[in-house]
VMD Tcl script that draws the C-alpha trace (Angstrom):
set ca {
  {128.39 88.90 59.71}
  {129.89 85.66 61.43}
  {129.25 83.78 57.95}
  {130.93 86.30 56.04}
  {134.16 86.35 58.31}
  {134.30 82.89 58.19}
  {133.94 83.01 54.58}
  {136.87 85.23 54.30}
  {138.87 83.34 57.13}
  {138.27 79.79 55.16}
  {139.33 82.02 51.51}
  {142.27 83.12 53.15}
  {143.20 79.73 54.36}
  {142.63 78.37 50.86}
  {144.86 80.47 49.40}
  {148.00 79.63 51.76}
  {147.29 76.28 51.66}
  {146.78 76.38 47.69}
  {150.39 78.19 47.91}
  {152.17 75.58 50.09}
  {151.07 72.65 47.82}
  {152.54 75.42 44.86}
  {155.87 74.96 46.65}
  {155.65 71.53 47.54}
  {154.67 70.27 43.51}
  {157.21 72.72 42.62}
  {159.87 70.08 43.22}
  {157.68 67.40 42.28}
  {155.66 68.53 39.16}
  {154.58 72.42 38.33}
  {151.86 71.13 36.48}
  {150.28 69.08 38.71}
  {150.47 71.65 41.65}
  {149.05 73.89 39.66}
  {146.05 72.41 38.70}
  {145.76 70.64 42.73}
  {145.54 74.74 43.51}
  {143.41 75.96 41.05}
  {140.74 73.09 42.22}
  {141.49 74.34 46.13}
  {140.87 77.79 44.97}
  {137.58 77.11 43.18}
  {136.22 75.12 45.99}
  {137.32 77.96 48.46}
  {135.48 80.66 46.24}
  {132.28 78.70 46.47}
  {132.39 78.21 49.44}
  {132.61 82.17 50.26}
  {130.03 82.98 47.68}
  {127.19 80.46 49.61}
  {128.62 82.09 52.73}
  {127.78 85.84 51.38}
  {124.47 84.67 50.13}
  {123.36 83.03 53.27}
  {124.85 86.08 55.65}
  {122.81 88.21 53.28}
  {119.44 86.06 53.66}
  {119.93 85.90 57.31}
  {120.36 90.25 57.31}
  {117.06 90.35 55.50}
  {115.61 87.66 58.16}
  {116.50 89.79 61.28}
  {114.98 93.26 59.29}
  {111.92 91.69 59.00}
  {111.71 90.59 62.15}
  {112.20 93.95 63.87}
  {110.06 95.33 61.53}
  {107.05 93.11 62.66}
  {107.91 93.82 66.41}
  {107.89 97.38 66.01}
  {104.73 97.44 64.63}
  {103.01 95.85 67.10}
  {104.29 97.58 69.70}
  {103.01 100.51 67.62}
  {99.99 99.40 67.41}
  {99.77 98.64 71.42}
  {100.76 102.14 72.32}
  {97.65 103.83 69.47}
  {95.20 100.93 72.03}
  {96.11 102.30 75.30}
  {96.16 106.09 73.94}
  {92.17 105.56 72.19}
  {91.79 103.64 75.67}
  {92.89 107.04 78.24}
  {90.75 109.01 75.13}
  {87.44 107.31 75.65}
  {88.27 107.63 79.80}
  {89.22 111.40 79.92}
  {85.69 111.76 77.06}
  {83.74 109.76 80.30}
  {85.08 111.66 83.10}
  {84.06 114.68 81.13}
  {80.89 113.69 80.67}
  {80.08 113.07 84.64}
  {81.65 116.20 85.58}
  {79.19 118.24 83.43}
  {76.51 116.43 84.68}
  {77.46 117.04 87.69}
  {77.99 120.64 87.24}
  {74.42 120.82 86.12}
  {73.09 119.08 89.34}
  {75.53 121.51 91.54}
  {74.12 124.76 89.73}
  {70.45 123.02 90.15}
  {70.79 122.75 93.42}
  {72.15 126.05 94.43}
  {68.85 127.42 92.64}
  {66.84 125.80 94.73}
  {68.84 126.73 97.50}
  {68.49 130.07 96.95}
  {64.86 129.98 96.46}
  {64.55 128.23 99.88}
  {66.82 131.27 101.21}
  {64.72 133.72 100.10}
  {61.57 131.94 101.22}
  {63.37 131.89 104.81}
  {64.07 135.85 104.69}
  {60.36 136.24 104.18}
  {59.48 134.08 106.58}
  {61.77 135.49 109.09}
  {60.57 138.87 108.17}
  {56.88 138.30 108.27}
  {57.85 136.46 111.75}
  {59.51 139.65 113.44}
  {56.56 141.53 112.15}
  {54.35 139.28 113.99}
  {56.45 139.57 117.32}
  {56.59 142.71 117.48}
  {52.87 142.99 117.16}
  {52.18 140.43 119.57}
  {54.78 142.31 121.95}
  {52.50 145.67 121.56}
  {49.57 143.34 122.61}
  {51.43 142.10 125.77}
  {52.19 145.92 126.56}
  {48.94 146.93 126.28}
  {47.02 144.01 128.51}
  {50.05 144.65 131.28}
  {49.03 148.07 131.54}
  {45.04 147.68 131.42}
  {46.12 144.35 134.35}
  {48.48 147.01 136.37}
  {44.98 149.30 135.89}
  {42.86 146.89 137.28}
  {45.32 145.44 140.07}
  {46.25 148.66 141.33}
  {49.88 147.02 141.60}
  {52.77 147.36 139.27}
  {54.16 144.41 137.59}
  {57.34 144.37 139.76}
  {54.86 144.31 142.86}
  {52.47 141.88 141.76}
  {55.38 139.02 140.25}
  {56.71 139.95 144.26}
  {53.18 139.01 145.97}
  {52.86 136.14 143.65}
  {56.11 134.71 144.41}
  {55.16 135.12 148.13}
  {52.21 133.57 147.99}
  {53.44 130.61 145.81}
  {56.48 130.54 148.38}
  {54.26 129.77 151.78}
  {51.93 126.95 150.21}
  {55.16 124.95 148.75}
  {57.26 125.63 151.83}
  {55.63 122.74 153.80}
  {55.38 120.71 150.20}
  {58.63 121.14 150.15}
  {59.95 120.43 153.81}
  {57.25 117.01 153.67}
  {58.80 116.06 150.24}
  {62.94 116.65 151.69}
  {61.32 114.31 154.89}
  {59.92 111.80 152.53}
  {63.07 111.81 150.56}
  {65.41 111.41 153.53}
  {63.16 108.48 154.52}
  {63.51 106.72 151.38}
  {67.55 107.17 151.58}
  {67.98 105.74 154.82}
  {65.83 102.80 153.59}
  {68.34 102.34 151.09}
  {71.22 103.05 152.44}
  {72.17 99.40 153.22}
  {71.15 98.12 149.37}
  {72.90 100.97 147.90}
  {75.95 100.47 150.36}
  {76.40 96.87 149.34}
  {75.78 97.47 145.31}
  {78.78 100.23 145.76}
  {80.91 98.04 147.45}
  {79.91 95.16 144.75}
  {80.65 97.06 141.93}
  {83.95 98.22 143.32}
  {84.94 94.92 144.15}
  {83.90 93.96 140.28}
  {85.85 97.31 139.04}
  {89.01 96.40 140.60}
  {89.24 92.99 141.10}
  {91.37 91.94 137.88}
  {94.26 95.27 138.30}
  {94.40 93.87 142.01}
  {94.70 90.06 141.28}
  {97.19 90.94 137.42}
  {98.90 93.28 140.26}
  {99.17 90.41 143.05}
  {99.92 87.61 141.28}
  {101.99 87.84 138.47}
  {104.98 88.15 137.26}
  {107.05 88.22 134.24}
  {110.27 86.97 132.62}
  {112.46 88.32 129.91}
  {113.89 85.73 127.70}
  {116.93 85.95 125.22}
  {115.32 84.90 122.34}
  {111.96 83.13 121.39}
  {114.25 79.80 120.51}
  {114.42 79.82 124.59}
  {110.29 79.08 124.88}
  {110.89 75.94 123.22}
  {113.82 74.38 125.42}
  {111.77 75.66 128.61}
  {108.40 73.99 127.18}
  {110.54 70.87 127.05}
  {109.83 67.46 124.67}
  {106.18 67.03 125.18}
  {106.17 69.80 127.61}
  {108.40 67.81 130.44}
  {110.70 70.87 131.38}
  {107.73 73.12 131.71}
  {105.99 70.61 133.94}
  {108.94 70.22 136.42}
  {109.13 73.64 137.16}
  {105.55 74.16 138.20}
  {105.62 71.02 140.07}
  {108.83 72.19 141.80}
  {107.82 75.83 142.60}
  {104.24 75.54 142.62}
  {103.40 78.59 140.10}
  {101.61 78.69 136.79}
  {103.54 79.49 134.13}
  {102.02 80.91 130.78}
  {103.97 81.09 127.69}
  {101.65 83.05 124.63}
  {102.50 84.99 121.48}
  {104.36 87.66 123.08}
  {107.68 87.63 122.18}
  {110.32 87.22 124.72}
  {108.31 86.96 127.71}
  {106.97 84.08 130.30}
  {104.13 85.02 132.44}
  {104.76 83.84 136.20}
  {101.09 83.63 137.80}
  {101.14 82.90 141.70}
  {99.17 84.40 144.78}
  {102.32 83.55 146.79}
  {104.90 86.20 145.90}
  {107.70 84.01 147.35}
  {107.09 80.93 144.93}
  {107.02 83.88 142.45}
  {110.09 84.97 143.26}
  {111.63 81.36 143.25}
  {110.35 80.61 139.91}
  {111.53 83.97 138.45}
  {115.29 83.73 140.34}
  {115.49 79.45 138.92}
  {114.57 80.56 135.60}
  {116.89 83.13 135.00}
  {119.50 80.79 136.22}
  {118.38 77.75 134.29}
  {118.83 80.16 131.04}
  {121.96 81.54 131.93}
  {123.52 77.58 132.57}
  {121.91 76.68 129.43}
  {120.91 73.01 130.97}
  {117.04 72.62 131.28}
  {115.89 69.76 131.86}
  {114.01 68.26 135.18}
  {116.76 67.16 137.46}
  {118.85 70.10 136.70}
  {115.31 71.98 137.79}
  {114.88 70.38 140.85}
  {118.47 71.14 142.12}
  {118.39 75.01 141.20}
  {115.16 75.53 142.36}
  {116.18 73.77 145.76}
  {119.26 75.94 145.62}
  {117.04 79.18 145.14}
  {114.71 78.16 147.87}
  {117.69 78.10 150.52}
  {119.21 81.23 148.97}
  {115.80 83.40 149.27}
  {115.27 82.58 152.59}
  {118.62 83.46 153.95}
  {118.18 86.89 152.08}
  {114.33 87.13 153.25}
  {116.32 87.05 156.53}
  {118.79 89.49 155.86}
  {116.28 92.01 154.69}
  {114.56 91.76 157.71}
  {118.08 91.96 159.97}
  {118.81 95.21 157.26}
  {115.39 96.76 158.18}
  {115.84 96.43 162.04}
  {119.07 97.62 162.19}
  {118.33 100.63 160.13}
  {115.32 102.13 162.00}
  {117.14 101.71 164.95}
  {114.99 98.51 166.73}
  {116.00 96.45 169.19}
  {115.61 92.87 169.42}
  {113.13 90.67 167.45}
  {111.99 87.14 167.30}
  {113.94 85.33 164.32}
  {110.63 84.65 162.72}
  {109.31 87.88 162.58}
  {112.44 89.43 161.23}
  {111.45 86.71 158.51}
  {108.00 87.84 157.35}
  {109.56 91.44 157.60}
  {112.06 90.20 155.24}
  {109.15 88.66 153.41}
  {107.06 92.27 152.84}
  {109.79 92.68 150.57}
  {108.34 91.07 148.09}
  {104.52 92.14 148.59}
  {103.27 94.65 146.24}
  {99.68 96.98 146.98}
  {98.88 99.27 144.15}
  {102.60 99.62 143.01}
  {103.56 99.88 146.35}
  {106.31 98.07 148.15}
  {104.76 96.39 151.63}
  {108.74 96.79 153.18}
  {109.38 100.38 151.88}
  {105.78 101.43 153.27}
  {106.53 99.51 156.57}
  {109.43 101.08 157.05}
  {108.42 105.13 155.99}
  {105.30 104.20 158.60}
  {107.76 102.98 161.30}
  {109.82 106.63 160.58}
  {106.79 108.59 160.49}
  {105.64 107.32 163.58}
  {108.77 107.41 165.70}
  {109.65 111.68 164.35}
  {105.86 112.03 165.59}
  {106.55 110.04 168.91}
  {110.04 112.24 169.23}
  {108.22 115.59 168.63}
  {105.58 113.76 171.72}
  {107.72 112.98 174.04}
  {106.89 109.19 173.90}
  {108.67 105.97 173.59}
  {110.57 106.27 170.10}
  {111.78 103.04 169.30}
  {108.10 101.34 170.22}
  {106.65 103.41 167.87}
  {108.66 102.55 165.79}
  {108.78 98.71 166.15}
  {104.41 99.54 165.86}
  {105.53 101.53 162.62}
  {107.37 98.44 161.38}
  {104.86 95.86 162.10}
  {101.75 97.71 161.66}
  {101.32 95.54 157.98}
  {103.10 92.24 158.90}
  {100.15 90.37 158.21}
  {100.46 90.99 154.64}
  {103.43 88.69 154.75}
  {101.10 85.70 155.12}
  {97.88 87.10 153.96}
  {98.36 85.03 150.51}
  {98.96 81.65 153.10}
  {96.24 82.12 155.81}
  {92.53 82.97 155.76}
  {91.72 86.55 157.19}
  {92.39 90.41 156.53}
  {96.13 91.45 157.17}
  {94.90 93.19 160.15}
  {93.61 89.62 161.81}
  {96.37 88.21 160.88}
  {98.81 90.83 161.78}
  {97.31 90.80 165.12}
  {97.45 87.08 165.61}
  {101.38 86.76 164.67}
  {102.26 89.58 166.68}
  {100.36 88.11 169.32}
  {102.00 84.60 168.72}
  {106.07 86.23 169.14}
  {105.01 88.11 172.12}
  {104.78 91.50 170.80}
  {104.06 94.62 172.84}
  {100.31 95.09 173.52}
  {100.53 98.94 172.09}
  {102.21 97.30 169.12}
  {99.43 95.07 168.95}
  {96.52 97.26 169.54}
  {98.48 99.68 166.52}
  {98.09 96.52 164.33}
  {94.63 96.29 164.85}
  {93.86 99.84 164.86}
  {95.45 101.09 162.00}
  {92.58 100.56 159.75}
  {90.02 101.55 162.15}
  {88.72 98.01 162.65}
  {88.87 98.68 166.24}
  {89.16 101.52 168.40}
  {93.39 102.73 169.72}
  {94.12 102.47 173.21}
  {96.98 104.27 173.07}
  {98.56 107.99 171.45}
  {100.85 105.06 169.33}
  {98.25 103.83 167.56}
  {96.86 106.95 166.44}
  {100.12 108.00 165.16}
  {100.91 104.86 163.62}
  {97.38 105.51 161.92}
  {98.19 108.98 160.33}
  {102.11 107.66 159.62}
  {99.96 104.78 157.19}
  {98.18 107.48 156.08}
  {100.92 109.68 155.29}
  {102.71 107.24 153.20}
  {100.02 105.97 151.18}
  {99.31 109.39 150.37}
  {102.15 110.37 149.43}
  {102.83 112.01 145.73}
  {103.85 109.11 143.67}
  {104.09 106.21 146.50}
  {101.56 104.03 144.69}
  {100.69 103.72 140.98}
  {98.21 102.51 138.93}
  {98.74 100.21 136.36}
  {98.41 101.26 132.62}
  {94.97 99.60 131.74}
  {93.42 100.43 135.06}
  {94.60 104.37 134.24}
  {92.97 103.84 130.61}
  {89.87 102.89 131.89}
  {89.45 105.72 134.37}
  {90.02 108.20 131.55}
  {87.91 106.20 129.25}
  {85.38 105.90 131.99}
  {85.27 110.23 132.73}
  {84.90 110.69 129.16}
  {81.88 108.34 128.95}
  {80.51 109.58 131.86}
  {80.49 113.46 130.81}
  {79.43 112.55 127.56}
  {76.07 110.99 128.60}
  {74.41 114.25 129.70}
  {72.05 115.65 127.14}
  {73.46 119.05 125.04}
  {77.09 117.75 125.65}
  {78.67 117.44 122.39}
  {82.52 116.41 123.63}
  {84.21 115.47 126.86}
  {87.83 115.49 126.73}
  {90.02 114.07 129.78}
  {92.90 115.87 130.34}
  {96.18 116.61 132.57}
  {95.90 112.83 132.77}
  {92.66 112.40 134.50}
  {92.72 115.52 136.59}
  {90.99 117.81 134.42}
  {87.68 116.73 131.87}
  {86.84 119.59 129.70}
  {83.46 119.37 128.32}
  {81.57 121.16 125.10}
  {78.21 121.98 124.73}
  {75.81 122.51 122.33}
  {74.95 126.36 122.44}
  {71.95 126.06 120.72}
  {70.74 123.60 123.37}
  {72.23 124.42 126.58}
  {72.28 127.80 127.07}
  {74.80 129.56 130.05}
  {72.19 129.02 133.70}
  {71.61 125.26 132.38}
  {75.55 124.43 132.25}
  {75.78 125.11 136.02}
  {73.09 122.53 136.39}
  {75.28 120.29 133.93}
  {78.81 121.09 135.56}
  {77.12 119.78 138.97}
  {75.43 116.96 138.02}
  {78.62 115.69 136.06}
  {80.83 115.80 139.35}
  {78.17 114.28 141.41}
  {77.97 111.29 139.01}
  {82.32 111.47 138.98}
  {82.10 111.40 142.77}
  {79.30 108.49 143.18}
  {80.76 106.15 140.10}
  {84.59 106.54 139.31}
  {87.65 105.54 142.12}
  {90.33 108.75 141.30}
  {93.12 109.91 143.27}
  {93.25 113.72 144.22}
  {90.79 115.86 142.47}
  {88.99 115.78 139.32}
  {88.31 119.39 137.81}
  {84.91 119.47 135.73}
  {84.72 122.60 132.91}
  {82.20 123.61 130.71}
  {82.88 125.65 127.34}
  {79.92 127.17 125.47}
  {81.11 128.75 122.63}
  {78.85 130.76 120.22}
  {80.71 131.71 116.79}
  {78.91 133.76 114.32}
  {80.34 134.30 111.00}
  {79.70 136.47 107.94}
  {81.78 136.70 104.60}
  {82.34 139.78 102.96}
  {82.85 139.76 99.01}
}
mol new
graphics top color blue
foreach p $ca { graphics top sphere $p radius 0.5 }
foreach p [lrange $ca 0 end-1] q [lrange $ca 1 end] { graphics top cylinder $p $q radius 0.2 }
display resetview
């Protein structure tokens, strides 16, 4: 089409020019303009001519072209349609042969079912016959005896009762024997295993603690070139600090909760400023260091003043200030301290005895947990030996070392410091446990009710209070699952740690079913 156009434009053009040289030789010759234009005008009319033929050749060009393409594309649709034929032909094929294996089956099946009724009958015939047989020797026994059965089963049991009673009372002897022998091993394999059970929630619980970052870009800057800026922060606090895959976090790893603290209170302040590098480190975590103690200090002035206490050495109002950042099982050590410190002194109100020393007893009944992470010794040693140090009360510290029962109370105080420890410790939702230790104990009550034999599923529920357990009917039938229901919460009670109560259920369920057509 563009050849013929031009054809037509470059005839067109021709023409006009062909009629301006017309004009022109007009005033210079007719003759010669005339034949000038009949030459332009031949040329031109070639020219359109080879035009038309080769727009033409081109036409027939593209036809052919299409014509080819559309063929094949033809012939690619007839493959894939013989291609989904000889699939849908093989699919066909294995689903009658499986039809005839199916229908094959169920006549054997139903052979086997009728084979079963017989046997089932001919069995029920046989019972009943051998039942007749039982009835018969009972009565020719009863004969014989002179006793009826219900009066010989009673002089049997009798008789089997008085030879097994001492069997029995030498066996419970021998048994109780064997206990007390070990009593001590067993004691010391609990205690081992507990120790094993809970010794990585306690130490995750005691000793770490974590950091929210900005963005991940902020691990890098705090890692430092060749990992200086990381390096001058442990140096300068003294904690570990772990940087892994997950995102936007720093792990702060420390048994001292105060270096914790330091690192945690430097590093948000080192990402806030922006400027991390090792002298810039050194100078906020000096800053933070002189900050934290003058607020460990004025949490421990707070504290006094609010239960009501008198006067205190500076440096015990210090490690009370410190409790506020010791944690046991979720539980803050300065929050407890002070509930047991209020506990005590409503108790020693309602008593009639010195308030405000059972309270100051109360306050510092735990104040060895302040340096517990520092000094060698349980909190009550060292709770004892600080109080001991600032001059403390003797009732106050007698209630420090009583509180646990390590040694006997002297005084009422102690003993109601004792149940005001109690009392807050027990308290609905005072401690928690942490996520993978409260996966484990549900994980743990499954496994154990599931071990039993003729337990099919054990199912822990109203988050560990509960485990509902199924059995197999056709193997545990309804007196064995009281056997079963007791066993399970002695094992609970002997190998799983649990707060409260743990609620043990059985379900057998028998379901017969019949279709009608």
């Amino acid at each position: 089409m563009v050849s013929i156009t031009f054809a037509i434009f470059a005839g067109i053009v021709g023409v006009l020019v062909g009629l301006g040289i017309m004009i022109i030789a007009g005033k210079t010759g007719l003759d010669q303009a005339k034949v000038k234009s009949q030459e332009i005008l031949d040329e031109a009319k070639s020219r359109a001519e080879t035009a038309v033929r080769q727009a033409n050749l081109d036409g027939k060009q593209q036809v052919y072209d299409m014509k080819l393409k559309a063929e094949k594309e033809l012939e690619s649709q007839k493959n894939k349609i013989r291609a989904k034929e000889n699939k849908l032909v093989r699919q066909e094929d294995s689903l009658n042969f499986r039809e005839e294996n199916l229908a094959a089956k169920e006549k054997k099946l139903n052979e086997k079912e009728k084979q079963t009724d017989s046997k089932l009958a001919n069995l029920s015939k046989m019972e009943q016959e051998l039942q007749q047989k039982i009835d018969q020797q009972i009565v020719v026994l009863e004969r014989v005896a002179g006793l009826s059965q219900d009066e010989a089963k009673k002089e049997l049991m009798e008789a089997v009762e008085k030879r097994t009673e001492k069997e029995i009372a030498a066996y419970l002897h021998e048994k109780q024997e064997e206990a007390e022998t070990m009593a001590s091993a067993n004691a010391r394999n609990i205690i081992s295993l507990a120790i094993q059970r809970y010794s990585q929630e306690e130490t995750i619980e005691r000793t770490v603690s974590t950091v929210t970052l900005p963005s991940e870009e902020m691990k890098g800057r705090i890692i430092g070139r060749e990992g200086r800026n990381i390096k001058a922060i442990e140096q300068a606090t003294g904690v570990d600090l772990i940087i892994d895959d997950t995102p936007d976090i720093i792990t702060i790893s420390c048994f001292d909760p105060i270096r914790r603290e330091i690192a945690r209170q430097s590093l948000e302040i080192l990402m806030k400023d922006g400027r991390i590098q090792p002298g810039r480190i050194e100078e906020v975590v000096e800053k933070v260091t002189r900050e934290l103690d003058e607020t460990i200090l004025k949490i421990g002035g707070e504290a006094i003043f609010k239960l009501g206490i008198g006067r205190m050495n500076r440096e015990l109002i210090k490690l009370i200030g410190r409790l506020r950042f010791r944690y046991s099982y979720g539980q803050n050590g300065l929050e407890h301290s002070m509930e047991v410190a209020s506990f005590a002194g409503m108790m020693a109100a309602e008593l009639g005895l010195n308030q405000n020393l059972a309270k100051r007893a109360g306050l510092l009944h735990d104040i060895g947990k302040a340096v517990d992470f520092e000094m060698e010794g349980s909190h009550v040693e060292l709770g004892a030996r600080v109080a001991k140090k600032y001059g403390e009360n003797n009732i106050v510290i007698n209630a420090i070392e009583s509180h646990h029962g390590d040694t006997e109370p002297q005084d009422i105080i102690a003993v109601l410091v004792a149940a005001a420890d109690t009392l807050s410790a027990a308290r609905p939702g005072s401690r928690y446990e942490s996520m993978e230790g409260y996966i484990n104990r549900l994980e743990t009550l499954e496994k154990i009710a599931s071990e039993f034999d003729g337990v099919e599923k054990a199912f822990a529920i109203q988050a560990g209070r509960e485990v509902r357990v199924l059995v197999k009917p056709e193997v545990i039938d309804d007196i064995t699952m009281v056997k079963i229901a007791h066993d399970i919460r002695e094992k609970i009670e002997n190998e799983l740690t649990y707060p409260g109560q743990i609620k043990v259920t059985l379900i057998r369920e028998v379901r017969v079913q019949e279709l009608a057509r």
